[in-house]
Each structure stands twice: as C-alpha cells, then as structure tokens.
Short mmCIF file of the C-alpha atoms (twelve columns), coordinates in Angstrom:
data_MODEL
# 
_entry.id   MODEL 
# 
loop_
_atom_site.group_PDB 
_atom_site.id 
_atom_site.type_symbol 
_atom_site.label_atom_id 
_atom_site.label_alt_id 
_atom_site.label_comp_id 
_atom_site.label_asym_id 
_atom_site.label_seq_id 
_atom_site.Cartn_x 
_atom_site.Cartn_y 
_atom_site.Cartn_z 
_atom_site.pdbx_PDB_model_num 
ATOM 1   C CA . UNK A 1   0.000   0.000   0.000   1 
ATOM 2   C CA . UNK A 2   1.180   3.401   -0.958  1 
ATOM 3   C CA . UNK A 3   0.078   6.859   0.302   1 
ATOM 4   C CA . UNK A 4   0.969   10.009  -0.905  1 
ATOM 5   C CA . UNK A 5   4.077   11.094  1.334   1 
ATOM 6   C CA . UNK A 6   4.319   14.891  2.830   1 
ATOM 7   C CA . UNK A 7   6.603   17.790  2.575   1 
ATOM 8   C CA . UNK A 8   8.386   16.792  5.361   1 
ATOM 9   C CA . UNK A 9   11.599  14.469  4.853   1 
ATOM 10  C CA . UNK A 10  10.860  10.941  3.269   1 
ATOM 11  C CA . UNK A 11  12.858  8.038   3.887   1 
ATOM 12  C CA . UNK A 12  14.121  6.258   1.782   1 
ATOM 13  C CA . UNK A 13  14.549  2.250   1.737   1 
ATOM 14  C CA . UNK A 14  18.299  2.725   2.149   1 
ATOM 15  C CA . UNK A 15  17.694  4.574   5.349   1 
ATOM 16  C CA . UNK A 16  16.886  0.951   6.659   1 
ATOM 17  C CA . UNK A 17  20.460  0.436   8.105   1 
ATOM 18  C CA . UNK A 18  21.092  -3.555  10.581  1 
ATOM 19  C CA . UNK A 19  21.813  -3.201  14.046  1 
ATOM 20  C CA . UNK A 20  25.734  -2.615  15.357  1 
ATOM 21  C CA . UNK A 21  25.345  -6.197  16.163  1 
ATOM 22  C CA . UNK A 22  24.627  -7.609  12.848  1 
ATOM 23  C CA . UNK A 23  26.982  -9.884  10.968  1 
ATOM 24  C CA . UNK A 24  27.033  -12.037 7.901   1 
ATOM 25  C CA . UNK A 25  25.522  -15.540 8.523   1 
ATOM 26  C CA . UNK A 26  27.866  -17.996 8.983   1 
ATOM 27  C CA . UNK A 27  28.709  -19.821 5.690   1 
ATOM 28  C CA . UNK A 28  29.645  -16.408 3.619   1 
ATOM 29  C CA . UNK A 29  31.953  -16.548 1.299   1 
ATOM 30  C CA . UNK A 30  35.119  -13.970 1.710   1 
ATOM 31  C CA . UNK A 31  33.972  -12.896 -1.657  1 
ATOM 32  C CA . UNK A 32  30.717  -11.553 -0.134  1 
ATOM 33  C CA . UNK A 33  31.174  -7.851  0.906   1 
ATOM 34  C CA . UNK A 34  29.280  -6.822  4.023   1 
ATOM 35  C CA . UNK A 35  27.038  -4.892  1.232   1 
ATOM 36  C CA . UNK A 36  25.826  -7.742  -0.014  1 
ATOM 37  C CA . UNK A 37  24.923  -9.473  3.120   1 
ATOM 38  C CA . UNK A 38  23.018  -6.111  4.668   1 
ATOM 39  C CA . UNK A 39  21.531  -6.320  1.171   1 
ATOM 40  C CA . UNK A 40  20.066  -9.413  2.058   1 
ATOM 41  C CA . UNK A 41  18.696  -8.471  5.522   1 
ATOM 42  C CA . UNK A 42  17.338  -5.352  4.497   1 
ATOM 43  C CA . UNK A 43  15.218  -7.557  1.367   1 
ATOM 44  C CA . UNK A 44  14.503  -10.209 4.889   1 
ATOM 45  C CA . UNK A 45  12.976  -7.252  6.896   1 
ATOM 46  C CA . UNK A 46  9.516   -5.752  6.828   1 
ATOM 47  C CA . UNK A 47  9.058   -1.896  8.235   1 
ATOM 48  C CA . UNK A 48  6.513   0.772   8.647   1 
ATOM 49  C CA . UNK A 49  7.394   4.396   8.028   1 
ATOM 50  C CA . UNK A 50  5.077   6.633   9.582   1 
ATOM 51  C CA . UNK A 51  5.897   10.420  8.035   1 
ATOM 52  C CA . UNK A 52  6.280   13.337  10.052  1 
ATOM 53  C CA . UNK A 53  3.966   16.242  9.883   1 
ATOM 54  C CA . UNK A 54  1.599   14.694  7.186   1 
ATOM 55  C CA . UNK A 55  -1.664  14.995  6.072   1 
ATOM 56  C CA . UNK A 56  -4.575  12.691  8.378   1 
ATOM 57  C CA . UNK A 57  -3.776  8.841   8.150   1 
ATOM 58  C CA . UNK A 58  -1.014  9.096   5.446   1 
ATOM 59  C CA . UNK A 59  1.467   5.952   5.568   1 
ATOM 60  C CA . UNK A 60  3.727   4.193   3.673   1 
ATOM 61  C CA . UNK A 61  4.172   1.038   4.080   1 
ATOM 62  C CA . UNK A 62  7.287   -0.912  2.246   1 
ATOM 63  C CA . UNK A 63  7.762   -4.729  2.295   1 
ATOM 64  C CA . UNK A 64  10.903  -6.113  1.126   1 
ATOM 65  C CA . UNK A 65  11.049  -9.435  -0.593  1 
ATOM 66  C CA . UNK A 66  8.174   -8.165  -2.558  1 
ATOM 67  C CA . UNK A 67  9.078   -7.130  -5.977  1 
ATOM 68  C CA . UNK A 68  8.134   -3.887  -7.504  1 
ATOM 69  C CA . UNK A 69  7.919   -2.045  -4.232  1 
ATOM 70  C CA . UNK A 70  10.485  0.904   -4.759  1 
ATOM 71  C CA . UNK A 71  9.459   0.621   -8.408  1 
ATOM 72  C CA . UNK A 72  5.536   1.174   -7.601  1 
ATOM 73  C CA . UNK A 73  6.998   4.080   -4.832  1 
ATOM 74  C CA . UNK A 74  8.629   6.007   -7.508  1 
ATOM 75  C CA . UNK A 75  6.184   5.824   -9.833  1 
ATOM 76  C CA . UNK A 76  3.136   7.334   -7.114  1 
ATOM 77  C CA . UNK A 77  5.914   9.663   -6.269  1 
ATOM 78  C CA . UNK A 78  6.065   11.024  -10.100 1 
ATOM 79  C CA . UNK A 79  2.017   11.131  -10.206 1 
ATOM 80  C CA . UNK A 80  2.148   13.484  -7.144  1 
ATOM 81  C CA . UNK A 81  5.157   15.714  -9.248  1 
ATOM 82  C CA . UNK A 82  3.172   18.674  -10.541 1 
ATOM 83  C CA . UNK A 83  5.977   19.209  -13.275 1 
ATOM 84  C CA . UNK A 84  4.371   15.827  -14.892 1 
ATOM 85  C CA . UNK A 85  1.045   17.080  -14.814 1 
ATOM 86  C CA . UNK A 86  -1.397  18.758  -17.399 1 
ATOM 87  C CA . UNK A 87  -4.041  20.074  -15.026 1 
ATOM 88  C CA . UNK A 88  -2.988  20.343  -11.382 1 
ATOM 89  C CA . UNK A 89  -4.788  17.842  -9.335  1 
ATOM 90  C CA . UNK A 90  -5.979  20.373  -7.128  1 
ATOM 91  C CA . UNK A 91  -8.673  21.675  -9.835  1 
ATOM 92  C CA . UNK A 92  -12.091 20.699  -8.833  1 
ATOM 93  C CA . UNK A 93  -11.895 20.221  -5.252  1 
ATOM 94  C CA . UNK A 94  -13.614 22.214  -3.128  1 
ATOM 95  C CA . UNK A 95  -12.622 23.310  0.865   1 
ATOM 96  C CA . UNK A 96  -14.398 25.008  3.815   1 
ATOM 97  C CA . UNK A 97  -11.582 27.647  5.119   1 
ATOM 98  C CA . UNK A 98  -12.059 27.927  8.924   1 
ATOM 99  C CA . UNK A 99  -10.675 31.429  9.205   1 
ATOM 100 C CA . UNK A 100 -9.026  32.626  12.542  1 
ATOM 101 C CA . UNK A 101 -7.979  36.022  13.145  1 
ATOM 102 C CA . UNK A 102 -6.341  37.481  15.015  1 
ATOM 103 C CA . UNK A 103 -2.794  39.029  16.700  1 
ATOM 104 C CA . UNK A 104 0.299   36.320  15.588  1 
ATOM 105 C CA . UNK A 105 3.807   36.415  16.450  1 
ATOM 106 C CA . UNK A 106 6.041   38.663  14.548  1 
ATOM 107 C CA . UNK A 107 3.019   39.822  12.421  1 
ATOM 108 C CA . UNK A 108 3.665   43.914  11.590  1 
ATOM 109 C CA . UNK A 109 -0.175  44.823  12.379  1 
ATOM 110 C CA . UNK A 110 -0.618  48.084  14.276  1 
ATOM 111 C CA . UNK A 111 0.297   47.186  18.008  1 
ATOM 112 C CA . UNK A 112 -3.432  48.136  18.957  1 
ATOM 113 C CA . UNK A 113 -5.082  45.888  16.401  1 
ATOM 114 C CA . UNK A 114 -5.785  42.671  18.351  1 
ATOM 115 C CA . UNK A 115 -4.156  43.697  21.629  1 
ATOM 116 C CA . UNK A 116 -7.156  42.102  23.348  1 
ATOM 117 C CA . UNK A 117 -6.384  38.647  22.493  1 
ATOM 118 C CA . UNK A 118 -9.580  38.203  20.770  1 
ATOM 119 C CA . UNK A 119 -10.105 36.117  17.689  1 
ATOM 120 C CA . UNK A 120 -12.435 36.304  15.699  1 
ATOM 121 C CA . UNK A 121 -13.572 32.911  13.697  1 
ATOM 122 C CA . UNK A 122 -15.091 33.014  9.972   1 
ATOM 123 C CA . UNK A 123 -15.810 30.609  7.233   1 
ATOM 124 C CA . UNK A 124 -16.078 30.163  3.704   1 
ATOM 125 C CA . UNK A 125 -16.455 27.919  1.162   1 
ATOM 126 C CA . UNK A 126 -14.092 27.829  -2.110  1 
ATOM 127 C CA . UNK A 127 -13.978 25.595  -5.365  1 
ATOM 128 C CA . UNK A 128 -10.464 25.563  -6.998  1 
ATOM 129 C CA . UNK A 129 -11.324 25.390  -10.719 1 
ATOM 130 C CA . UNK A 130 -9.657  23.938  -13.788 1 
ATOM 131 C CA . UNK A 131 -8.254  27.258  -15.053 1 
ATOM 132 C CA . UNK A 132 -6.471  27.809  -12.203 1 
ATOM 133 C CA . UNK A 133 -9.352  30.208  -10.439 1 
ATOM 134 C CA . UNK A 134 -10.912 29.993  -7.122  1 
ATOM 135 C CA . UNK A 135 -14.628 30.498  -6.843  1 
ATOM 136 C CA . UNK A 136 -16.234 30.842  -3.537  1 
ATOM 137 C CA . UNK A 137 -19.626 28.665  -3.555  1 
ATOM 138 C CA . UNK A 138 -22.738 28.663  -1.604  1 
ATOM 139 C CA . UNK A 139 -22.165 26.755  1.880   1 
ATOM 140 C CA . UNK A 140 -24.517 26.103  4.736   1 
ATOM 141 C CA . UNK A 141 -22.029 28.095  7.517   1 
ATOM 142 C CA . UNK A 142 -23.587 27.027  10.537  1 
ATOM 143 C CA . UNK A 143 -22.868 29.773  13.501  1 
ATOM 144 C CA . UNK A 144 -19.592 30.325  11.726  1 
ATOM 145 C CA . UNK A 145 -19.326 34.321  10.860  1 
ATOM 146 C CA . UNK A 146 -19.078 35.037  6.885   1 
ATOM 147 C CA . UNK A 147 -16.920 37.015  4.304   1 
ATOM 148 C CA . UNK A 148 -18.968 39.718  3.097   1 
ATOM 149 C CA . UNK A 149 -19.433 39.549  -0.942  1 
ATOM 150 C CA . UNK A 150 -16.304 37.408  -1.278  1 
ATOM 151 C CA . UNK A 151 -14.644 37.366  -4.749  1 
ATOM 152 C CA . UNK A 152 -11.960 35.072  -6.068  1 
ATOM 153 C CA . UNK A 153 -8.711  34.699  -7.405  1 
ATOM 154 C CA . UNK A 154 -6.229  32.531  -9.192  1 
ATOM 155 C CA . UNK A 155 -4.086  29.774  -7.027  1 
ATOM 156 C CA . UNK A 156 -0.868  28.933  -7.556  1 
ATOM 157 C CA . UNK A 157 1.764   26.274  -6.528  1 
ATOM 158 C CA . UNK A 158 4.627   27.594  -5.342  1 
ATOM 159 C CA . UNK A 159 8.082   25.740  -4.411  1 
ATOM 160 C CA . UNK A 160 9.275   22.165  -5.653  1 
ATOM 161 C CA . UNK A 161 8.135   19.126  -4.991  1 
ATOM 162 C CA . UNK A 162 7.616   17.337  -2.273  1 
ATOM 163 C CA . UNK A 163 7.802   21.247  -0.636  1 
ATOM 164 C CA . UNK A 164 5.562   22.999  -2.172  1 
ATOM 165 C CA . UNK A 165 3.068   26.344  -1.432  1 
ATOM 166 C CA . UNK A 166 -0.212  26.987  -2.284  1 
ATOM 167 C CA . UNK A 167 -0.885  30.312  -2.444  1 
ATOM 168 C CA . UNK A 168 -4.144  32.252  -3.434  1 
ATOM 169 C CA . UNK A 169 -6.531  35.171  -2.365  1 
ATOM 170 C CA . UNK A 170 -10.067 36.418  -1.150  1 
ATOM 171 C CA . UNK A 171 -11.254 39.520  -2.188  1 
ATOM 172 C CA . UNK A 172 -13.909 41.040  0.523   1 
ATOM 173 C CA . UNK A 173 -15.751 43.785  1.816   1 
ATOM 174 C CA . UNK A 174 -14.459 44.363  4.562   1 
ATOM 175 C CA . UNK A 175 -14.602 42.998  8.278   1 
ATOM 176 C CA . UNK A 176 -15.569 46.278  10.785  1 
ATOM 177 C CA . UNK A 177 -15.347 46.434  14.156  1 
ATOM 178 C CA . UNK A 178 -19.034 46.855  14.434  1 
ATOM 179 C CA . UNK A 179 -19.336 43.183  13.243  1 
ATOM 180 C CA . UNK A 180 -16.763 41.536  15.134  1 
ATOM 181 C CA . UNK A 181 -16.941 42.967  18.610  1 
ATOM 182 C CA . UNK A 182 -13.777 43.343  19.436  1 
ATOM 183 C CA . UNK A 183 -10.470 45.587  18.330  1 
ATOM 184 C CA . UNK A 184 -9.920  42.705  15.389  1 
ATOM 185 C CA . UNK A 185 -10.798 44.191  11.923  1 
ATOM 186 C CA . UNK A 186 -10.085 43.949  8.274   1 
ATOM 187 C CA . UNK A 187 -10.467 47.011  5.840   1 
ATOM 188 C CA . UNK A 188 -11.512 46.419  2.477   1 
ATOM 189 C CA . UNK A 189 -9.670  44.422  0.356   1 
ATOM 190 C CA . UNK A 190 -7.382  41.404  -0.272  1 
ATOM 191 C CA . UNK A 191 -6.782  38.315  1.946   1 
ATOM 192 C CA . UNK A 192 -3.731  36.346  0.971   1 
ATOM 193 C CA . UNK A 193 -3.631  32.704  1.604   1 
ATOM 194 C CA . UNK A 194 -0.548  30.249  2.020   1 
ATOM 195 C CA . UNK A 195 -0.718  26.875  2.805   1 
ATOM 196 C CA . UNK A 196 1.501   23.535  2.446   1 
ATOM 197 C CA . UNK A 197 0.005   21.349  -0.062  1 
ATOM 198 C CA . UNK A 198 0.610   17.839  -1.866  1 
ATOM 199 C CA . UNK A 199 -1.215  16.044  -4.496  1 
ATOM 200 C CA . UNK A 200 -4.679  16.852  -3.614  1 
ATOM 201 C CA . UNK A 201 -4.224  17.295  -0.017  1 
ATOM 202 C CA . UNK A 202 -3.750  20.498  2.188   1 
ATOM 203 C CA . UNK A 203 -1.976  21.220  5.732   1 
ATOM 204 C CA . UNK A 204 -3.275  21.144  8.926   1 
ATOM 205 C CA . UNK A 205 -3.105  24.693  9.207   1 
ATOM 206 C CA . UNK A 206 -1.563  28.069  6.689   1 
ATOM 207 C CA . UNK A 207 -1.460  31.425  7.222   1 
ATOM 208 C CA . UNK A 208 -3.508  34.526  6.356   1 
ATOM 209 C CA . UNK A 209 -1.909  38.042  5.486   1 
ATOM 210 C CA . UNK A 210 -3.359  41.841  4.213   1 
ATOM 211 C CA . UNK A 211 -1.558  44.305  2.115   1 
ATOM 212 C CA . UNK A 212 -0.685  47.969  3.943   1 
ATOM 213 C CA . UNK A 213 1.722   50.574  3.623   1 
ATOM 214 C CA . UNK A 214 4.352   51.428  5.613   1 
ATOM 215 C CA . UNK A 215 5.127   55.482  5.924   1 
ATOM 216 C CA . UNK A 216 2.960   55.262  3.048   1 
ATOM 217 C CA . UNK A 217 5.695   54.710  0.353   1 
ATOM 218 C CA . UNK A 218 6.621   50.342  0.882   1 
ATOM 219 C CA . UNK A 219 3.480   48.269  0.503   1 
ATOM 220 C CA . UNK A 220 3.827   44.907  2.729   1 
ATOM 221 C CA . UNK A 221 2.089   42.062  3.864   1 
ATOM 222 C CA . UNK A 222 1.142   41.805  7.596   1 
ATOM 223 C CA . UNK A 223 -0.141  38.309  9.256   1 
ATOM 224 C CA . UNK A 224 -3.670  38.573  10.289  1 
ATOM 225 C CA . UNK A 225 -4.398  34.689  11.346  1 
ATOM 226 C CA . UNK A 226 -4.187  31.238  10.688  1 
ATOM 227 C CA . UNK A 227 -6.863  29.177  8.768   1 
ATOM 228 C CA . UNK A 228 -7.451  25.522  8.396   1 
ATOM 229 C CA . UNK A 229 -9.347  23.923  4.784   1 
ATOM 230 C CA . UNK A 230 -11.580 20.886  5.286   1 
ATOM 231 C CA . UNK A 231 -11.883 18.921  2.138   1 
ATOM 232 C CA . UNK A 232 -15.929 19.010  0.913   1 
ATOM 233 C CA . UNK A 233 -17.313 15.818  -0.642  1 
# 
C-alpha cells in the first residue's frame, strides 16, 4: 500500500540500516562484501514508516522481498510531481476555510489591532477550478461568521516538490469592528492565503496576510491569522 508522502523528509529504503550487532551468517563466502549481506537483511525485513507532519492517516508502508515495491513508490511519487502534470490535481476540489484572526507572532499589524487577544472565527467555502481560479460557492455556515461579498482569485503552486506552497486570495468587503466585537478588523480588500500542499491534499493549518503601507511609500504584507481547509465531498 502506498500513500501520498508529505513535505516533510521521506525516507528512503536505504535509510533501513542492521543493528551494530549484525553480521554475515555464517557460511559467507570472503567474496561476499558486508554490502551484499546487509543487502540481504534489508530484502529479509519488513518496516513501517510513519511520516512526520503529514496529512490525516497518510502511511507508507514498504515490504521487502516483494518485488516492484520501490518501483511502484517512484512511480506514485512522479504522479504526485506537478511538473508531470497537465491540469494540477488540485482543480475541482472544493474546501471550507475555517478562518481565525487574530494578533500572531512577529506579524507587523498596528500594536493596537488585536491587543485584546480576541479572535475572531469566519468561514467560507471555495472551489479551486480547472483554469487555475478559485470560486467561492454557496455553503450552509452554521454559527460560523461570513466574508462579506467574497470574490476570487487565481491559485498557484509555489516551491518544488515534495515542498511545495499553495498560495491564493479572497477579495472582501471588509470585516468592521461593528461586526466583530472586538479591536480585530479587516479594511476592504485582499486576503492572501498560504498553505503547504501535496497532491490533492492540504496542511493542517496556513497562514492569512493583508496588504498595507508602511510610511505610506513600501506596501507589505502583515499576518492577520491562521486558517485551516476541510476537504468538501
């Protein structure tokens, strides 16, 4: 069984190194390099490798002895490559973004904005389209707060593979004070979006950032919150 692997590091069958302890079985020939006999107990053993920081139940599972494994690896490994693909196999899904703003570390927002602690939590529901657009689309929210008049964008993949970005934005009306209830507003505008993605999945969680001037000359992006994106069937 094969799963797609994360961003994170992947290891590799050769990472499968015998204990300190291990030595040839008796009967090898001096001929027979301690390659070939590690060789042999690494094709003997079975292993799980569970991969850090990955999407929900992904797992690969490798059994030596059993030809074709590495082969069938490499080959889901390609598939997941967006340099080998036509249409990126993100087009068509569709996500519920859990929005979540609010003061972050290091983020350049006025020191008053979000001094509270507050957050304020919003939601809305996108479709990432063949032509490379995102279209928000009608959603049943719940008691989730809403984007007003949200307007999409274009996404794009950032990065190489297996560490790579997707990045797109959320044009909205604006987020007031008035509506939130607390010193946590957005003006007008532009929310970006970056999250780690692979294949079809998406992180657990990416980041949300606005566009603002500085001394009104350098235009710069400022953190605003975190969001998570639940996959919709």
């Amino acid at each position: 069984m094969v799963m797609a692997p994360p961003p994170s590091a992947f290891l590799s069958p050769c990472a499968i190194t015998p204990p300190a302890s291990f030595v040839p079985p008796c009967g090898t020939c001096a001929s027979q390099t301690r390659v070939d006999a590690v060789a042999a107990w690494r094709r003997r053993t079975s292993r799980d490798f569970v991969l850090r920081d990955a999407p929900p139940a992904t797992m690969v599972r490798m059994t030596r002895g059993q030809d074709g494994d590495v082969s069938e690896l490499s080959s889901a490994l390609k598939r997941l490559d967006r340099k080998n693909l036509q249409v990126d196999p993100l087009a068509g899904t569709r996500w519920l973004l859990k929005l979540d703003f609010g003061r972050e570390p290091g983020t350049w927002m006025d020191a008053r904005w979000g001094a509270s602690g507050q957050r304020v939590k919003v939601a809305v529901a996108v479709e990432m389209l063949k032509d490379g657009s995102v279209r928000p689309i009608d959603y049943q929210y719940g008691l989730f707060k809403t984007l007003t008049s949200p307007q999409g964008s274009s996404f794009k993949v950032k990065g190489s593979f297996p560490n790579e970005v997707l990045e797109f934005s959320i044009k909205h009306s604006g987020l007031p004070e008035s509506k939130t209830g607390c010193d946590v507003s957005l003006p007008e505008g532009d929310i970006f979006f970056s999250i780690g993605t692979l294949g079809t999945k998406l992180g657990s969680r990416g980041r949300m950032s606005i566009e603002q001037y500085r001394f009104f000359v350098r235009r710069e992006r400022r953190i605003v919150g975190t969001f998570a994106a639940e996959r919709i069937e």
